[in-house]
C-alpha positions, 0 to 999 in steps of 0.5 A: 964804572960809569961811562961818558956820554959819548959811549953811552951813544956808541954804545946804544947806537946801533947800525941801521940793521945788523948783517948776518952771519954770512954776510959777515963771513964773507966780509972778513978781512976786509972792510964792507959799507952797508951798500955793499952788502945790499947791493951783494944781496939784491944781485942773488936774486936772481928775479928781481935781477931779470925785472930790473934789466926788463925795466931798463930796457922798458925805459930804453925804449919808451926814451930812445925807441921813437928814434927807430922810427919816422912817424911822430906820434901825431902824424898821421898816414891816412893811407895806412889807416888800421893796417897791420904792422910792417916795416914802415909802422912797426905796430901798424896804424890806428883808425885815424891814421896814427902810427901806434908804435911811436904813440905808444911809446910817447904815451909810455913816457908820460906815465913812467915820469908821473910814476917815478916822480908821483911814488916819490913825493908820496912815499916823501910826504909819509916819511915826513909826516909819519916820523913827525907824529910818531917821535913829537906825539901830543899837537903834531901827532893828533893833527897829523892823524886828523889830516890822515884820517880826513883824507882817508874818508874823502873819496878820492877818485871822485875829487881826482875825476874832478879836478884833474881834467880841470888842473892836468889840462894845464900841466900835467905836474897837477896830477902828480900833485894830486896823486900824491896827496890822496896817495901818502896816508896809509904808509904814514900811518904805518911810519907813525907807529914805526917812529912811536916805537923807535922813539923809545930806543936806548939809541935816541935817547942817548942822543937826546941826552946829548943834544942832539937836534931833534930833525937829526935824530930823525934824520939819523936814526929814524928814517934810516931803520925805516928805510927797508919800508920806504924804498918798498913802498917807493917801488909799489907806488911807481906801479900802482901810480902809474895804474891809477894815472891809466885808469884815470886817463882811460876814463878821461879824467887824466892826462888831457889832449893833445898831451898822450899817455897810455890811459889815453892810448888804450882809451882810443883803442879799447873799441877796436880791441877785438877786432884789431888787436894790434892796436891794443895790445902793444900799450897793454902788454907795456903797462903790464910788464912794466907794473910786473917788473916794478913789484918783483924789484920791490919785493927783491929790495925788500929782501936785499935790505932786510939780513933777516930774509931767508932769500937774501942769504947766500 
């Protein structure tokens, strides 16, 4: 018996991924959206739980932390120069007087919004450009992969020490810019392929016969059966973003005078590691907890999205 056009589309339509059989289960007898099931995923693992409370806690003391005390991060206490912490300066002084803890904490405000913001224009601009190329092919395709492989052989790092001083003097929003444009290739590639082999689905062909537009399908049935990918590779953005930001800062090429970041902050402090670690090693252990956090919230996503994880089943 033939079937209309509408329940070819039914039909060949799928959801976005299947659940297990636990997760159906446990759903029995009662209705459960897909964010439901995700959300009861990602709260059994129990490490990317701990990571996402240290990270909300990170973000609580970057944004409400400088309340606690009443140095400004540039003020300075010239009789207090390098001393150790107390109950005036919570993590002591640098060697020009400035209260490290308040500093630190500015520094990390500025590297978390370049993160967040930067990780998500980067893993946008894959998303775009790969299911572009992947579900037009011919034109779009080969120059979205000529653009791909342009930017690919450029060297990134010498045209961003380059500009950035130039650029991010004036704003820091041009280091956001030009993280995220060196930043998107080898995830839009990856979505390219991902797009090329969802193109030949029987759903997106049911919806083609339809007529359905074409940014819809994309929209609708390409980037959702992506999304596992994208919210991973949005997560391991934010922490290597905010590393190359620190590395860029730290060599000088990053967040410009008299704005402050923690690049900026471990530069100033780097000499006097050794011999005054509590100048230090309150921005490092920062920046690496929070990169730490960030990547085991990633993989517990990953595992959380993906019903075809073992460590996502009760």
């Amino acid at each position: 018996m033939s079937m209309s056009p509408q329940e070819i589309f039914e039909v060949a339509s799928p959801a976005v991924a299947e659940p297990d059989a636990t997760d159906q289960r446990v759903a029995a007898g009662q209705p459960i959206t897909r964010g439901r099931l995700i959300l009861r995923r990602f709260l059994r693992q129990k490490s990317g739980l701990a990571a996402l409370v240290v990270l909300v806690l990170i973000f609580l003391l970057a944004y409400l932390g400088p309340y606690l005390t009443q140095w400004k991060f540039d003020e300075f206490d010239q009789a207090t120069i390098l001393s150790g912490p107390d109950g005036s300066h919570f993590m002591g002084v640098d060697e020009v007087g400035r209260d490290v803890y308040a500093r630190t904490l500015k520094g990390l405000q500025k590297s978390l919004v370049i993160g967040l913001v930067a990780a998500l224009v980067t893993t946008t601009i894959a998303a775009l450009a790969g299911s572009l190329a992947g579900y037009f092919g011919k034109f779009v395709d080969t120059g979205v992969v000529w653009v791909i492989d342009l930017l690919l052989v450029l060297p990134g790092f010498l045209i961003l020490a380059i500009l950035s001083p130039v650029l991010a003097g004036k704003t820091w929003l041009w280091l956001v810019v030009l993280l995220s444009l060196f930043g998107w290739m080898v995830t839009g590639r990856v979505v390219r392929g991902m797009a090329m082999s969802l193109r030949e689905r029987d759903y997106v062909h049911a919806a083609k016969f339809m007529g359905v537009p074409s940014m819809t399908i994309i929209k609708r049935h390409l980037l959702p059966n992506m999304a596992s990918l994208l919210i991973v590779d949005v997560t391991i953005n934010v922490g290597g973003i905010i590393l190359a930001e620190t590395g860029l800062s730290f060599f000088g090429f990053g967040v410009q005078p008299p704005d402050v970041s923690l690049g900026t902050v471990l530069s100033d402090a780097q000499p006097l590691a050794t011999t005054y670690p509590h100048v230090f090693m309150f921005g490092a252990g920062l920046l690496v907890l929070t990169v730490l956090c960030v990547s085991v919230i990633g993989d517990a996503l990953r595992d959380a999205i993906d019903p075809s994880s073992g460590s996502s089943r009760l």
